[in-house]
C-alpha positions as CSV (number, residue, x, y, z in Angstrom):
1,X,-22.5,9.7,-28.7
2,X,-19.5,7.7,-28.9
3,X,-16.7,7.8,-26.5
4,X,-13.4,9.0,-28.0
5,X,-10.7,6.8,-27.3
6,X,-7.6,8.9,-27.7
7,X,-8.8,11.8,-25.4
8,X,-10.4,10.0,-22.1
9,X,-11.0,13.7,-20.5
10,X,-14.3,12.3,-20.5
11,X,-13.6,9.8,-17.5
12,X,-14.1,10.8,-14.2
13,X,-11.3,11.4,-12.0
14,X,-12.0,10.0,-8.2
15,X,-10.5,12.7,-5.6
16,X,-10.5,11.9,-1.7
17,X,-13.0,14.0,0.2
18,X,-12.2,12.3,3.4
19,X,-9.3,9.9,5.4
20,X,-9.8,6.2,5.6
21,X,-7.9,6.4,8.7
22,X,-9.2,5.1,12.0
23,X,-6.9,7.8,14.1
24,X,-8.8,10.5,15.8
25,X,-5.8,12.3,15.3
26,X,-5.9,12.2,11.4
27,X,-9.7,13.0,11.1
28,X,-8.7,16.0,13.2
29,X,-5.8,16.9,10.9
30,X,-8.3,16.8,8.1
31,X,-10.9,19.1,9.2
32,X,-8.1,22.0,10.6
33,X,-6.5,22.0,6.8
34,X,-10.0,21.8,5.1
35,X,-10.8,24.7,7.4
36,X,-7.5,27.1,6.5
37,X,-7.2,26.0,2.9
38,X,-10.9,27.2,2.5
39,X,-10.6,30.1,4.7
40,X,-6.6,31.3,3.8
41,X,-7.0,30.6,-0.1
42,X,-3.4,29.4,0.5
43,X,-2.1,26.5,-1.9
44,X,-0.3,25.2,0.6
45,X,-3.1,24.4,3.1
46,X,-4.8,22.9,0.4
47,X,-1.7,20.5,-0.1
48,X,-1.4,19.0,2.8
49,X,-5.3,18.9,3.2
50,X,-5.0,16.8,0.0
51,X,-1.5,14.6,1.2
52,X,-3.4,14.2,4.3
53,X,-6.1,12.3,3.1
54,X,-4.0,9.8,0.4
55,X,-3.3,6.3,1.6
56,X,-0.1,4.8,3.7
57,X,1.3,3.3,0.2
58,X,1.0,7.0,-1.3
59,X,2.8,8.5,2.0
60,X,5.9,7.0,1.5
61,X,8.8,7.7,4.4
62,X,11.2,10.6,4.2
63,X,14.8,9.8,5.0
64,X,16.9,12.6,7.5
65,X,19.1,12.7,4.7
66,X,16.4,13.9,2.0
67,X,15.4,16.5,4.8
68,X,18.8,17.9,5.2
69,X,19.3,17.6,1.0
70,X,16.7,20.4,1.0
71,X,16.4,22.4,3.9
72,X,20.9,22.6,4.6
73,X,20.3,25.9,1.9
74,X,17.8,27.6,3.8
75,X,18.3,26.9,7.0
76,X,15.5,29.7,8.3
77,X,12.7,27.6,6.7
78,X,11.0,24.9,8.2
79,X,10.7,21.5,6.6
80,X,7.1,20.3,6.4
81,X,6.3,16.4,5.8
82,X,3.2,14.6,5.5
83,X,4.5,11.4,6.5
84,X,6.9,9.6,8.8
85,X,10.4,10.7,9.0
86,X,12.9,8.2,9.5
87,X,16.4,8.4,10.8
88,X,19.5,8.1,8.1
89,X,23.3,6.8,10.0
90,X,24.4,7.7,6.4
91,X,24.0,11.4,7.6
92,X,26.9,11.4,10.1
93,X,26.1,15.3,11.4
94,X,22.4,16.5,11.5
95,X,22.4,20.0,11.7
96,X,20.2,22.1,13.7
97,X,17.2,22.4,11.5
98,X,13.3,22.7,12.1
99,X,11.3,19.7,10.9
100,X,7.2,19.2,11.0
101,X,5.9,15.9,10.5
102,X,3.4,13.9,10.8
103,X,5.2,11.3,12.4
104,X,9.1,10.7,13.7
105,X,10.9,7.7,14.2
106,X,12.6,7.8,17.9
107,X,16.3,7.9,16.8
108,X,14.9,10.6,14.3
109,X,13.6,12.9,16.9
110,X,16.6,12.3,18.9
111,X,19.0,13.3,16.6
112,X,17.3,16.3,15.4
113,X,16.4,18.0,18.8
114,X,20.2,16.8,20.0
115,X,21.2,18.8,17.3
116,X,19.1,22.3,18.7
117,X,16.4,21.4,16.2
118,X,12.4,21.2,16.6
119,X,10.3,18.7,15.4
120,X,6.5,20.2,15.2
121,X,3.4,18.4,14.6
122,X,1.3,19.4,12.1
123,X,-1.2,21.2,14.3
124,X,1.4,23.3,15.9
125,X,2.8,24.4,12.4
126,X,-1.1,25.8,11.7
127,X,-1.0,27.3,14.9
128,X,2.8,29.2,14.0
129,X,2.8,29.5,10.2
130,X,-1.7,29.5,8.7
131,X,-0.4,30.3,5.5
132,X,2.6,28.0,5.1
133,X,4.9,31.3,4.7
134,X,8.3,30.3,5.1
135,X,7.8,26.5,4.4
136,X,9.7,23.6,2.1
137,X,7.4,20.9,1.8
138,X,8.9,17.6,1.4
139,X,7.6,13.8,0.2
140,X,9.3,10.6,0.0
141,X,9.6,8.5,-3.3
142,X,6.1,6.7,-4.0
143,X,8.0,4.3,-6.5
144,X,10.8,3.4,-3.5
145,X,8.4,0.3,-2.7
146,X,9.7,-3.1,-3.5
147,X,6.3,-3.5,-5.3
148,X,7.0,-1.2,-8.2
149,X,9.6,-3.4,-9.2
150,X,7.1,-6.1,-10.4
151,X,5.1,-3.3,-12.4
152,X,5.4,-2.3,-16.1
153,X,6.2,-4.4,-19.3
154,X,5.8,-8.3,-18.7
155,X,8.9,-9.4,-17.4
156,X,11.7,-11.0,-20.0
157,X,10.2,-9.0,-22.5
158,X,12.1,-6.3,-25.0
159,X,13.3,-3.6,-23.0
160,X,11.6,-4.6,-20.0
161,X,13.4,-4.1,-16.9
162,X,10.7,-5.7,-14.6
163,X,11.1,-8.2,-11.7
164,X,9.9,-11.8,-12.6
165,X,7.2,-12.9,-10.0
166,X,9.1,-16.1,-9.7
167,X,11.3,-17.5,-6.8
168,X,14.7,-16.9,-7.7
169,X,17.7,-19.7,-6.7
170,X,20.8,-18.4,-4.6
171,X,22.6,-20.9,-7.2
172,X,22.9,-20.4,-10.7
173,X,19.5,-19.1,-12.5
174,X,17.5,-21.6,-11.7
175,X,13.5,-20.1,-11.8
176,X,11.2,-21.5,-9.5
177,X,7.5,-21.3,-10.6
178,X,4.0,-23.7,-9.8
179,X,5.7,-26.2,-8.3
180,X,8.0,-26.6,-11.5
181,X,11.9,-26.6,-11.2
């Protein structure tokens, strides 16, 4: 049988079943959203089950800013982030708002709950809302990494808008690479 090379449905797609974290906390996590997305049938448990178990690179940060882009329409729903939350000082007035993460910076916290906001972990959300009823659920930019910039096309090529993997002079464009000048 011969492997058709236009249509690769063929190869097998490799799906966390489990964390790779060493917190007790995240294994925990884990086994409460495998338990209600397999006993609510909700999509939403299911989602976070599955952003739960992806890597640090793949739970990138969420800004205030980003939050209050979202939630500032519906201010009755709760904002629900599987990731850190950072603070923004771009965001001049946080509003009061109710944000569950998995993680907040301090200043983060600080503004929100000065503001007459919450900030829930994800256990307590399980414990107030099973089903995710009432819920935005928020991610960061995975490509916001100064990484991505290197990836694509080979840099200087047509079209390519890719970083060179060279040292770059702060005078003139002088390239620095193996030891050459």
């Amino acid at each position: 049988m011969a492997i058709d090379k236009l249509n690769m449905s063929n190869k097998k797609q490799h799906v966390r079943k489990h964390t790779d974290s060493t917190d007790p906390y995240m294994a925990l996590l884990v086994r409460l959203y495998k338990f209600l997305a397999r006993r609510t049938h909700s999509p939403f448990n299911a989602e976070v089950c599955k952003r739960l178990m992806k890597s640090r690179t793949n739970r990138p940060v969420v800004s205030l800013s980003r939050v209050y882009r979202y939630v500032h329409k519906h201010p009755e729903k709760t904002a629900v982030i599987v990731a850190t939350v950072v603070d923004d000082t771009r965001l001049l007035d946080v509003p009061k708002m109710s944000v569950c993460a998995l993680h907040f910076t301090n200043s983060a916290r600080a503004r929100i709950l000065k503001a007459g906001g919450e900030c829930l972990t994800l256990d307590q959300l399980a414990v107030r809302k099973p089903t995710g009823s009432n819920t935005i659920l928020l991610r960061g930019c995975r490509t916001a990494r100064k990484a991505f910039r290197y990836f694509g096309a080979p840099a200087g090529g047509f079209k390519s808008h890719t970083r060179p993997r060279v040292k770059r002079s702060k005078f003139g464009k002088k390239e620095i690479a193996r030891g050459k000048y």
